[in-house]
Structures are given as structure tokens and as C-alpha cells.
C-alpha positions in Angstrom: -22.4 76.1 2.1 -23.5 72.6 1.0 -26.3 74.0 -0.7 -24.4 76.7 -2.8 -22.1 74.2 -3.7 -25.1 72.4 -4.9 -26.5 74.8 -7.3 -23.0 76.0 -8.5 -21.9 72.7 -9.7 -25.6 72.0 -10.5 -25.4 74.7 -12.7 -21.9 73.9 -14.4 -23.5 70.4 -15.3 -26.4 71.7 -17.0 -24.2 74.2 -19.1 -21.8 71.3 -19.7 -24.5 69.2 -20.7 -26.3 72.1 -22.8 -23.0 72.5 -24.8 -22.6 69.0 -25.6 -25.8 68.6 -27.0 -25.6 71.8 -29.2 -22.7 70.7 -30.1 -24.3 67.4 -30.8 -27.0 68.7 -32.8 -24.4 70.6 -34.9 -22.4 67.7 -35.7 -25.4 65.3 -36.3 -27.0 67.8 -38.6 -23.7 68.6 -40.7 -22.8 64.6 -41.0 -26.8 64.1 -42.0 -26.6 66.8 -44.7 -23.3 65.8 -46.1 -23.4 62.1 -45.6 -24.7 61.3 -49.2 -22.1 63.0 -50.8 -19.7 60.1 -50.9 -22.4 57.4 -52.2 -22.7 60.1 -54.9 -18.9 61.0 -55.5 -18.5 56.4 -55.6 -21.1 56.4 -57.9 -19.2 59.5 -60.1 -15.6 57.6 -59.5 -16.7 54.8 -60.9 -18.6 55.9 -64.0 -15.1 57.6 -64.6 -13.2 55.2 -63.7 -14.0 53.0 -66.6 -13.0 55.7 -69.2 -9.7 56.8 -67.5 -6.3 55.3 -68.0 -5.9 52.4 -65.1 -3.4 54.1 -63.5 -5.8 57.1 -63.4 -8.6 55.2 -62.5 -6.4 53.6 -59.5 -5.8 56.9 -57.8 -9.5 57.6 -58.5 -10.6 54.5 -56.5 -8.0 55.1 -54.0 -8.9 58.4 -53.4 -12.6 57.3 -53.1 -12.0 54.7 -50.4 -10.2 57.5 -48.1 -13.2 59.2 -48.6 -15.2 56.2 -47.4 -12.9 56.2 -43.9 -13.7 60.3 -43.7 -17.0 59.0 -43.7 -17.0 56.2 -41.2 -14.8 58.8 -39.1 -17.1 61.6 -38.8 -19.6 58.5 -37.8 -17.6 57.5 -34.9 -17.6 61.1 -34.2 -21.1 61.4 -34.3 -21.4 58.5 -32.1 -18.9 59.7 -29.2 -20.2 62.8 -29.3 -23.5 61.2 -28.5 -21.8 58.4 -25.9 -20.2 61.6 -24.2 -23.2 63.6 -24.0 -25.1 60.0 -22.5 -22.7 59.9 -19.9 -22.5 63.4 -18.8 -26.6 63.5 -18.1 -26.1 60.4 -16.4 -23.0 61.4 -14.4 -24.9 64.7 -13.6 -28.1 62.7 -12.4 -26.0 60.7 -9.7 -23.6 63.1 -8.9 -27.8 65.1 -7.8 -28.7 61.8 -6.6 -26.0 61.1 -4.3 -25.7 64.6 -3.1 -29.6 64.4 -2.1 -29.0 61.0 -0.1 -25.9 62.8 1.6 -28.2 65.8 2.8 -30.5 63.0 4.3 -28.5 61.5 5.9 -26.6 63.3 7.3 
């Protein structure tokens, strides 16, 4: 019984873990492909900004720094996403580990 319990949990750690990292991947790849977009849209804001009204060119900037915190939120994303998927192979190696010392033991 200890041993089906083994592979079945086993098992829902590896698809946990293979999930994660897909969806990893995915979320790495998107933020990679997209993350030069705002350098080039600061770099277009300001080039406008200097022949809009000020008032226009205000809302311009604004608009371009939430942009920036889009940015540097999708980063944080990236980097629990990665943090979480870290954890779960490490949680998954103990959780192996401590089962195996159990069956020795016992």
C-alpha cells in the first residue's frame, strides 16, 4: 500500500512539476520576446514628447512609466514562476527522500 502511494503521489509531483516548467517556459519566452518593446515605445514617447503640447507630453510620459511597472511586473512574474517551480523539484526530492529513509527504517 506504501508503495502505490509512492508512485501515485510520485507521479502527481512530476506532472505538477512538468506543468510548472511548461508553463515557465511559456512565460519566460513571451516576457523575452516582448521585453524590448517598452525600451522602444520610451524611446518613441520621448522623441514625441518634445513636439507635443506639455500637457500631452505629460500623459505621454505618464503613460510610459506604467508601462515600465507592466514591465518590472511580468519580471516578478517570471521570477516566481521560476522560485515556485525551484521549490516544487526540491519539495518533490525530499518528500522521495524521506519516504525512502521511512521504508528503511522501518
Amino acid at each position: 500500500m506504501l508503495q502505490e502511494f509512492l508512485r501515485k503521489s510520485e507521479t502527481n509531483c512530476h506532472d505538477i512539476e512538468k506543468e510548472i516548467d511548461e508553463f515557465l517556459v511559456d512565460l519566460q519566452s513571451e516576457y523575452d520576446e516582448n521585453s524590448y518593446v517598452v525600451n522602444e515605445f520610451n524611446e518613441l514617447a520621448n522623441d514625441l514628447s518634445q513636439k507635443l503640447q506639455p500637457s500631452d507630453a505629460k500623459k505621454l510620459i505618464d503613460f510610459s512609466n506604467r508601462i515600465l511597472r507592466i514591465r518590472r511586473c511580468a519580471r516578478k512574474g517570471v521570477e516566481a514562476l521560476r522560485e515556485l517551480s525551484r521549490d516544487q523539484h526540491k519539495l518533490t526530492r525530499e518528500a522521495h527522500r524521506d519516504f525512502e529513509d521511512y521504508m528503511q527504517f522501518r
